[in-house]
C-alpha positions as CSV (number, residue, x, y, z in Angstrom):
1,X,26.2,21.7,30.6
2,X,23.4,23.7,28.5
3,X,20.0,21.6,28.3
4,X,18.3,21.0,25.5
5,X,21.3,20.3,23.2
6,X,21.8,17.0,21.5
7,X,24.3,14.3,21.5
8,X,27.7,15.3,21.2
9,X,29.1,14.3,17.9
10,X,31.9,13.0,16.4
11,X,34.2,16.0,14.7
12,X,35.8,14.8,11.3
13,X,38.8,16.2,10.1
14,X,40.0,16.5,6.6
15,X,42.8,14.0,7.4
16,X,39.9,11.4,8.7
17,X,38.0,11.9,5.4
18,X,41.0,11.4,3.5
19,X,41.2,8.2,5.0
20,X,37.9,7.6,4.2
21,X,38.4,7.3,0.9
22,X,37.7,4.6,-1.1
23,X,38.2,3.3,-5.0
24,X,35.4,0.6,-6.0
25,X,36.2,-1.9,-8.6
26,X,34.3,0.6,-11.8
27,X,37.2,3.8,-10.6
28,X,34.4,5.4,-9.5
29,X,35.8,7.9,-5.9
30,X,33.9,7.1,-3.3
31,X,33.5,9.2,0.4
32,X,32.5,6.6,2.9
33,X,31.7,8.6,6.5
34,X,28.8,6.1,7.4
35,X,28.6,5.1,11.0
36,X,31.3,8.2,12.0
37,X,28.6,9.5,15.2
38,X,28.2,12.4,12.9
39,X,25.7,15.8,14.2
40,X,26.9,18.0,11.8
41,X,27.6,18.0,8.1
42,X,31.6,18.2,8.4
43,X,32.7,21.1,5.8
44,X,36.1,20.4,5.6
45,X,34.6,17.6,2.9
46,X,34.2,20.0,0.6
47,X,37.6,19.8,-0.2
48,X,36.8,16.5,-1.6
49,X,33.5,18.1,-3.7
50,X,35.2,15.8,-6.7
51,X,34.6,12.1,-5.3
52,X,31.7,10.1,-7.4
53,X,29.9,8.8,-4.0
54,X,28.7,10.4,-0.7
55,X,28.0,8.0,2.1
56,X,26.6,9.8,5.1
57,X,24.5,7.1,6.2
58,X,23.3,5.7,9.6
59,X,24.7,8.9,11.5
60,X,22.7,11.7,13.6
61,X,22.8,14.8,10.8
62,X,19.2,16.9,11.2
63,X,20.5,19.2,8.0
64,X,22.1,19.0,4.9
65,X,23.6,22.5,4.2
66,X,23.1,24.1,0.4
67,X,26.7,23.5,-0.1
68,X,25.8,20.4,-1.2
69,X,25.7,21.5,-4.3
70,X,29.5,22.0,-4.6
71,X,29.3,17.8,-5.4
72,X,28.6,18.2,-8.7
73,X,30.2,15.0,-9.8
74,X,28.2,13.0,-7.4
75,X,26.2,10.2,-8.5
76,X,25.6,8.2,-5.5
77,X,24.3,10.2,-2.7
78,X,23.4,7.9,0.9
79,X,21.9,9.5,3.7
80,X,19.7,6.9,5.0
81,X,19.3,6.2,8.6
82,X,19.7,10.1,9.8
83,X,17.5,12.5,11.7
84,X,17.1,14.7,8.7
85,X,13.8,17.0,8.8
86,X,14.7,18.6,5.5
87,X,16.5,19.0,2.5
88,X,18.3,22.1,0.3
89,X,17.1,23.4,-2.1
90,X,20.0,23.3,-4.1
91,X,20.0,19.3,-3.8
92,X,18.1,20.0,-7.1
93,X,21.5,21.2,-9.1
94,X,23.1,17.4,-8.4
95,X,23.0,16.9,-12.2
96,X,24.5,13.6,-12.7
97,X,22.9,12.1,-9.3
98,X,21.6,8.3,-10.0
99,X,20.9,6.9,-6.5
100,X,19.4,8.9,-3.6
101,X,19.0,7.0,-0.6
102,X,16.9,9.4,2.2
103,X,14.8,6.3,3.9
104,X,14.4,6.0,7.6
105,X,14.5,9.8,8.6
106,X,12.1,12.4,9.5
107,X,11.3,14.2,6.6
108,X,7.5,15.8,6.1
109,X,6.2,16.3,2.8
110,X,6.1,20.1,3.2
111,X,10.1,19.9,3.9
112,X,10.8,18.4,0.2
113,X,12.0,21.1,-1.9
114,X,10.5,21.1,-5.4
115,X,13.5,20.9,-6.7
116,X,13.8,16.9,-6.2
117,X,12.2,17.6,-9.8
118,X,15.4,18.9,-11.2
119,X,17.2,15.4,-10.8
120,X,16.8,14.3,-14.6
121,X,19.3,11.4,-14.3
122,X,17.8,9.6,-11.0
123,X,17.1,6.1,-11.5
124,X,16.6,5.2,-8.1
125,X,14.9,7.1,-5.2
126,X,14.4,6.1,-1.6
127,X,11.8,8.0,0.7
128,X,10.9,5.2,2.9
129,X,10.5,5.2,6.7
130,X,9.8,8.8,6.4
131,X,6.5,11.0,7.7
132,X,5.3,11.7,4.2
133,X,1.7,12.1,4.1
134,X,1.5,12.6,0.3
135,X,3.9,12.6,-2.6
136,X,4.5,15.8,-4.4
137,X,3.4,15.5,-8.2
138,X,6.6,17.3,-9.3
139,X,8.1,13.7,-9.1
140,X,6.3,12.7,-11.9
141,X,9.4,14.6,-14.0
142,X,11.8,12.0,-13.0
143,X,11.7,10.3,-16.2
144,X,14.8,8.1,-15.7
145,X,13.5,7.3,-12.3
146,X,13.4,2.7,-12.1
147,X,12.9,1.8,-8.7
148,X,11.3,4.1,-5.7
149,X,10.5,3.4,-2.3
150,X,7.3,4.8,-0.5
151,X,7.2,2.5,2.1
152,X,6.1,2.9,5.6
153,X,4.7,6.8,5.8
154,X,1.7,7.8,5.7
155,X,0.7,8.3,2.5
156,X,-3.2,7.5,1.6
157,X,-2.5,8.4,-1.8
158,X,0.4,8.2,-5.0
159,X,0.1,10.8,-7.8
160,X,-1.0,9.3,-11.0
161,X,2.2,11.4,-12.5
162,X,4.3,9.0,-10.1
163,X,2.2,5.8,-11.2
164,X,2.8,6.1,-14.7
165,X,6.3,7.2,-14.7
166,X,7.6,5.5,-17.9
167,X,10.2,3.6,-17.0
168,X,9.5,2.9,-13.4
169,X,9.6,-0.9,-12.5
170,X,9.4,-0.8,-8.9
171,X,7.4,1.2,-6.2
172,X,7.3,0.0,-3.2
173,X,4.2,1.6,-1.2
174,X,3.8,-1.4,1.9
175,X,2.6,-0.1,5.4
176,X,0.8,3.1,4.5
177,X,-2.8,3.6,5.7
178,X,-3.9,3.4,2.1
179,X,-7.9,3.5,2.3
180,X,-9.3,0.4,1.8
181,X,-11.7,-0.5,-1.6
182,X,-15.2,-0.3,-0.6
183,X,-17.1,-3.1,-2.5
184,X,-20.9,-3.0,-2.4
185,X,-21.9,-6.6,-2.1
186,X,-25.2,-7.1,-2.9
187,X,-27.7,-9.2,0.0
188,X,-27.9,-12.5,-1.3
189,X,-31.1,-14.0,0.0
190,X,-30.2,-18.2,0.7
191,X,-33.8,-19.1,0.6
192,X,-35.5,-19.4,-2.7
193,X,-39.0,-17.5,-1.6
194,X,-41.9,-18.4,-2.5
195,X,-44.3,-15.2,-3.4
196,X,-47.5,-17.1,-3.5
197,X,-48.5,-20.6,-2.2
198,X,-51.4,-22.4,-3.2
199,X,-53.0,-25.2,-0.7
200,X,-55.6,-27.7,-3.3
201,X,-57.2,-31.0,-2.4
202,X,-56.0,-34.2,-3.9
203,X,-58.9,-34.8,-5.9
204,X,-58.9,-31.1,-7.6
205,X,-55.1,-32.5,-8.8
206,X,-54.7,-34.3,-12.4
207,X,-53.0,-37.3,-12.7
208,X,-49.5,-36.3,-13.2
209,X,-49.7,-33.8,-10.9
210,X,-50.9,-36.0,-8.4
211,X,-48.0,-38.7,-9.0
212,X,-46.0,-36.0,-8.8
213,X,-46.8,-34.2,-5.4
214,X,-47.3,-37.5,-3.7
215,X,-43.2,-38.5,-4.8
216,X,-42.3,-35.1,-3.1
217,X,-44.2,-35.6,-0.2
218,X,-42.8,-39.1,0.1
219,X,-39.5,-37.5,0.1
220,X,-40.1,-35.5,2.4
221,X,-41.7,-37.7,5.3
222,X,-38.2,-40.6,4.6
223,X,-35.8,-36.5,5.3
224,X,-38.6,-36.1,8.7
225,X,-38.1,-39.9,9.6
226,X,-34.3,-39.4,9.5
227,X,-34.2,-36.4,11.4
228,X,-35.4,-36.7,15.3
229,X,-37.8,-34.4,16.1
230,X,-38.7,-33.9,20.2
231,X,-42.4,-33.4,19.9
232,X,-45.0,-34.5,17.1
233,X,-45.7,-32.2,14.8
234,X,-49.7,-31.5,13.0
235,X,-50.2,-33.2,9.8
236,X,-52.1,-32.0,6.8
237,X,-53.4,-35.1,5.0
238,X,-55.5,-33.1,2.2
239,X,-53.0,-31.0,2.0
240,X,-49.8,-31.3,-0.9
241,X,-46.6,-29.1,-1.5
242,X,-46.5,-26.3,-3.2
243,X,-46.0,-25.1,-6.3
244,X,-48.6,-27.8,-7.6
245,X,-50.8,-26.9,-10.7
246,X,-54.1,-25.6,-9.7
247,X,-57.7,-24.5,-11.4
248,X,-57.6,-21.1,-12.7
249,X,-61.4,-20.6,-10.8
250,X,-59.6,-20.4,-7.0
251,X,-63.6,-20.8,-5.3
252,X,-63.1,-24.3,-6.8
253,X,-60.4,-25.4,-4.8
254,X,-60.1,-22.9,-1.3
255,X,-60.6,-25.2,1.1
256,X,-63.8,-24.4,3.3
C-alpha cells in the first residue's frame, strides 16, 4: 500500500454512464454522475461528448482534463462540491455553455485560465466557497453573464469590469474580508463652551438685565435644591451667571 495516495475511487464504466442518462422534461440529454465516489475524470464519457448537461458534482475529482472540450453541445456544466485546484484551458471553447457551477472547491485565482472569458453565452457563473483572493478582470467580457456567486473567498476587492457587467442582476460577494469604509467622524464637543466669562456686580447690571440674571439664578438654586449635594458648597452673592451684558470700560466693573 503506497502512502501518499488518495482515496480509492469509484471506476465508471461506459455501461454505468449509459445508465446514467437522463431526459428532463425541455429534451434536453442530460449526464448525471453526481455522488458516483469519483477521483478521476472517467474518459469513457466521451463517448457521450453529445449530451446537453454534465453533472459531476459533489465527487472527489482534483482535475478536469482538456478533453473537455469534446462537449461542445454542453450547456449545463456542474462541478460543485469537488477538490478541483484548476481548470483547462480549453473550458474556454464550451461555446454554448449557460450555467457553470465550480462553488465549494479549491481553486486559486492564479489557477483560472483566461479563457473563462471566451464563454459569451454564460448567464450564470458560480465561484463560491473557493480560495480566490481577487477576480480576474477578463470576466468583465461575459456580457450575457445574470447571476454570479463570489461568496465566501477571500476576495478584498471586485473589478469594476465585473460590477457593471450589463445585464448582471445578482452577485453575491457575503463572507469575504472586504476592507471596511473608514468614516472620519468629526469630535463633537457636548458642552457648549464658553470662550470668555465675565463676573459684574448687581448694581453695574440694567434693569432688564438684572430681572433677567436673577430668573436664571433662581433656576438654578430650585435644579441645586432638587439635587442632594454631600457637603455645602461657597456662594457668590455679588456674583450673577454669565453671559450677562456688561460696560464696555472693564476697570468699571472687575471686582477689586
Amino acid at each position: 500500500k503506497g502512502k501518499g495516495k488518495g482515496p480509492k475511487g469509484r471506476k465508471i464504466t461506459l455501461k454505468i454512464a449509459k445508465e446514467s442518462l437522463r431526459q428532463s422534461f425541455d429534451g434536453a440529454l442530460r449526464l448525471d454522475l453526481s455522488k458516483m465516489g469519483i477521483t478521476t475524470f472517467p474518459n469513457c464519457i466521451l463517448k457521450l461528448a453529445d449530451v446537453d448537461e454534465l453533472d459531476l458534482s459533489r465527487n472527489m475529482l482534483k482535475k478536469i482534463p482538456s478533453t473537455i472540450e469534446k462537449f461542445q453541445k454542453l450547456r449545463w456544466l456542474d462541478l460543485h462540491s469537488n477538490q478541483l485546484e484548476e481548470l483547462p484551458s480549453t473550458i474556454g471553447t464550451l461555446k454554448n455553455l449557460f450555467y457553470l457551477n465550480l462553488c465549494n472547491n479549491k481553486l486559486i485565482s492564479t489557477n483560472l485560465p483566461e479563457e473563462l472569458k471566451l464563454l459569451k453565452n454564460l448567464h450564470i457563473l458560480n465561484l463560491g466557497l473557493n480560495r480566490l483572493d481577487s477576480i480576474p478582470t477578463t470576466l468583465g467580457d461575459l456580457g450575457e453573464l445574470k447571476v454570479m456567486g463570489l461568496f465566501d473567498n477571500a476576495l478584498t476587492s471586485i473589478p469594476e469590469s465585473v460590477t457593471g457587467l450589463p445585464k448582471l442582476k445578482k452577485l453575491n460577494v457575503e463572507r469575504n474580508p472586504f476592507p471596511e469604509l473608514e468614516v472620519e467622524e468629526e469630535d463633537v464637543d457636548p458642552i457648549k463652551r464658553i470662550e470668555t466669562l465675565h463676573l459684574v456686580q448687581e448694581k453695574d447690571l440694567c434693569r432688564s438685565c438684572l430681572r433677567m440674571c436673577r430668573g436664571e439664578r433662581e433656576n438654578l438654586q430650585e435644579l441645586g435644591n432638587m439635587t442632594p449635594s454631600p457637603s455645602k458648597k461657597p456662594s457668590f452673592p455679588l456674583l450673577l451667571t454669565p453671559n450677562s451684558t456688561a460696560k464696555d470700560n472693564q476697570d468699571e466693573w472687575r471686582v477689586r
